[in-house]
N, C-alpha and C positions, 0 to 999 in steps of 0.2 A: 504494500500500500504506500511506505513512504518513498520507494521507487517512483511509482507511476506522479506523486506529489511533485517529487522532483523534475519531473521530463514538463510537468505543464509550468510548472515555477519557470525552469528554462525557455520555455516558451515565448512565454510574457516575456520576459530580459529579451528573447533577439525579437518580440514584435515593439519592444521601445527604443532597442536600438536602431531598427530601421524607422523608427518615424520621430527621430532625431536628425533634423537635415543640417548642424552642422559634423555631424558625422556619415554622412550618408556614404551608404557603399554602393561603388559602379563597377570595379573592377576585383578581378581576384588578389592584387596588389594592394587595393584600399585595407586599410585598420578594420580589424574584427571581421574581416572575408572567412577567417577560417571560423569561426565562428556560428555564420552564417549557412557555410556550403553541410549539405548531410544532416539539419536539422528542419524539422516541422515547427510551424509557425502556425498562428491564426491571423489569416487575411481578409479584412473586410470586403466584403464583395462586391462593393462598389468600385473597388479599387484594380479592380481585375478585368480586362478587356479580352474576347476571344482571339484567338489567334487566326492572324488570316491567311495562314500558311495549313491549317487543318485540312485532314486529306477526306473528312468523313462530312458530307454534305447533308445525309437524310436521319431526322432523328424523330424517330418513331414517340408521339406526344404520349401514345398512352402507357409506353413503357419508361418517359421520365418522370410521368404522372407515381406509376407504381412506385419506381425508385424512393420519388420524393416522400410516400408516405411510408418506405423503409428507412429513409434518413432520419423522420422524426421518432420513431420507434426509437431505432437503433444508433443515429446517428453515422456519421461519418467514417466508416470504417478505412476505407482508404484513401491518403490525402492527393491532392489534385496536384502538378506540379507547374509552377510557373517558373517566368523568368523576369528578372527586373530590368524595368526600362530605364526610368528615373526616379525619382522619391515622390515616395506611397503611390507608385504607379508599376503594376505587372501585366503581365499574357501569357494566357495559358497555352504549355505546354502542351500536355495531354489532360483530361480527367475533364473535358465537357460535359457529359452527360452526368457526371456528379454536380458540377458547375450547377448547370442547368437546374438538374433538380433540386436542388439548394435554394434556388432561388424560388423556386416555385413553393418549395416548402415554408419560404418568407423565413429564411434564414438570415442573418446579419453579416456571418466573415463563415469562412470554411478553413482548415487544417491544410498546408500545402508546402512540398518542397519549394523553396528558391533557389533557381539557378542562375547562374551570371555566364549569360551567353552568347556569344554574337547572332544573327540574323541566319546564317549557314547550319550554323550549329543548332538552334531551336528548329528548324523548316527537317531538318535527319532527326532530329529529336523525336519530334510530332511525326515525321511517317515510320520511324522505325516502329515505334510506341504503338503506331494505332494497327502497323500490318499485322501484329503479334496479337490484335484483339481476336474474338471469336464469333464479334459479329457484325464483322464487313463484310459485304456482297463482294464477290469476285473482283466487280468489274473496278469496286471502291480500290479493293488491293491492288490491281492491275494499273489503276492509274497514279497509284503511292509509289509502287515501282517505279512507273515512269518518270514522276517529279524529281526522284532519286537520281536517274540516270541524266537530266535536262538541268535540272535546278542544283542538287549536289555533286554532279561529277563521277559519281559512283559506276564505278561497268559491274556487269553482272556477277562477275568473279567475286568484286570486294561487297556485293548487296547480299551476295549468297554468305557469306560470313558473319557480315552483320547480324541478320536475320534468321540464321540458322537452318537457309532451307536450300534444297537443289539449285543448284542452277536450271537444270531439266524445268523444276516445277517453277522458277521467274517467269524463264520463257514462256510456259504455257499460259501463265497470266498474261504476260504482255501480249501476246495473240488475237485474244480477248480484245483490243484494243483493235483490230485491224475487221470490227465486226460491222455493221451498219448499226447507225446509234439505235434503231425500232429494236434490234435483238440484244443489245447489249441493256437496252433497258426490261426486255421482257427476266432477263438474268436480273437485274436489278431487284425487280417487282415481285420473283420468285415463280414466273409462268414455265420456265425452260431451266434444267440447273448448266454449270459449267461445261460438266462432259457433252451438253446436248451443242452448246457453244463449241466445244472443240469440232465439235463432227460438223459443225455447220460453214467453219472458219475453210474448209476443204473448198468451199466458191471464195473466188474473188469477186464476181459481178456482186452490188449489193441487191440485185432483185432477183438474183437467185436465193441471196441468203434468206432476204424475208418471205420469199415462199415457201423454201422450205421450213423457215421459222413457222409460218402461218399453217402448214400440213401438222407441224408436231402438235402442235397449241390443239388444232381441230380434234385432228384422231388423237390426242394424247399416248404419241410414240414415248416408248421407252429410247433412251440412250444405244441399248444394241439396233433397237427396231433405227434407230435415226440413222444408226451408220449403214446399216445395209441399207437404207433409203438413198442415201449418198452415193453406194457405189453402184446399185440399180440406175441412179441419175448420170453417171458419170461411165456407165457403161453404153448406155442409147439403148433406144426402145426396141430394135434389132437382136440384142445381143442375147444369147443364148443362156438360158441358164447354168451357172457351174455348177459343175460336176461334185459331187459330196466326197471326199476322198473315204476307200475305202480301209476304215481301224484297222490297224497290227493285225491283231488277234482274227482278223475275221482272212487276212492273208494267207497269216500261219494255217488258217483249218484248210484252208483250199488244197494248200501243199500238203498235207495228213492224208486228205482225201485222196490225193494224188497218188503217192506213194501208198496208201491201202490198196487202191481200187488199178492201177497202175494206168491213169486212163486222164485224159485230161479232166480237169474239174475246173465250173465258174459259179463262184456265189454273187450274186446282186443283193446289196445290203443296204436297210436305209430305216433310220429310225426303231431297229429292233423288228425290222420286217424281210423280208427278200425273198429268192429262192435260189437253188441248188441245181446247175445242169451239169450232167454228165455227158461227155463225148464218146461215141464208139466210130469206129469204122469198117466193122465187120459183126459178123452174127458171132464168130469166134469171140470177140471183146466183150460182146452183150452178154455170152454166157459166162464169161470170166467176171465181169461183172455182179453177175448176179447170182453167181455161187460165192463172191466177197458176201455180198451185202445179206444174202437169203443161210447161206449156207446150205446150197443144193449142190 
């Protein structure tokens, strides 16, 4: 108990140190920075401006609604992180949707790291921060990527590190990206997921893409059903249907057959159905045959 006494005591000391201007801290060089940096503060919320480098644009009202009447329960479990601009003035990092509902919950200040950052540094901040979320749309991460690569310099090598994730799987996001905006929003809105995007991104035309977007929507293709729609489309209306390769095991029995009956054998197989010919060329074969099979 007199742990937790001490961390909000602390508190209070760095939220008067910073609204002391003539001590004010701007740089990690200014007096009492170290002090500052890796401590939670209470920030008034007036005092704090969104960030207009945030990568997440759509914020679902009735889930900040819920939030907000989990903050008054519970309170703020985890603090928001800003960065300081000038004195008693920040921008959020990441933790909007805490932000948000704070405010909605007619909060006064919220709990929050400070960090002292330049403009480069907050813009990788807020998209590393929010690609690692678990409920950005595809297309949100796809285009957090991109700002990475445009805005911070980042190639995919060093975004894969960052981020902790394939390069394989960057790429397929950024893809995403090369969709016509109607499908890239149907992704958005949750009509089509990702992989229905991957199989779609297979046209370049974009009124290819949105009819075949507008087929899956109708007949609500699955993801397999979409791909083979794709290569039924990209085969023409001509084309023949392939051929089902015939399983191992159903090869191996032909050759069994074969060497039983010493005779050629073809099985047609297909879904657990088929059937079984035998070759002869003579009435001799037929009886050899059929003293194998009969035992006459």
């Amino acid at each position: 108990m007199a742990k937790a006494t001490k961390k909000q005591a602390l508190g209070r000391g760095l939220s008067a140190l910073l609204n002391d201007p003539k001590n004010d801290i701007n740089t990690v060089s200014d007096k009492n920075a170290d002090q500052l940096v890796g401590n939670v503060i209470e920030l008034d919320l007036n005092c704090i401006s969104v960030n207009p480098h945030q990568p997440r644009t759509n914020f679902d009202q009735t889930a900040i609604e819920e939030l907000a009447s989990s903050i008054k329960e519970l309170g703020i479990i985890q603090p928001i992180t800003v960065r300081k601009l000038k004195f008693n003035s920040y921008e959020l990092v990441s933790g909007e949707r805490r932000f948000r509902a704070s405010k909605f919950a007619g909060l006064s200040s919220i709990p929050a790291y400070v960090r002292i950052a330049n403009d480069q540094e907050s813009l990788e901040m807020a998209l590393v921060e929010n690609i690692q979320r678990q409920d950005l749309d595809p297309i949100e991460i796809a285009q957090s990527y991109q700002r990475l690569i445009e805005e911070v310099n980042l190639t995919q090598e060093e975004m894969s590190k960052r981020v902790g994730k394939k390069r394989s799987t960057i790429s397929n996001y950024l893809r995403l990206l090369n969709l016509d905006p109607l499908v890239q929003m149907g992704i958005r809105d949750g009509f089509i997921s990702m992989g229905h995007g991957k199989a779609i991104i297979n046209f370049e035309d974009p009124q290819q893409q949105i009819d075949l977007y507008n087929t899956i929507v109708s007949k609500k293709l699955s993801v397999r059903e979409t791909e083979r729609e794709v290569q039924k489309i990209k085969a023409g209306p001509n084309a023949k249907p392939a051929k089902a390769d015939t399983p191992q095991e159903i090869k191996d029995l032909s050759k069994a057959f074969e060497s039983q009956l010493n005779s050629k054998v073809k099985i047609t197989y297909a879904s657990g159905k088929g059937k079984i010919e035998i070759g002869f060329t003579s009435e001799e074969e037929l009886n050899q045959i059929k003293k194998s099979i009969l035992g006459e």
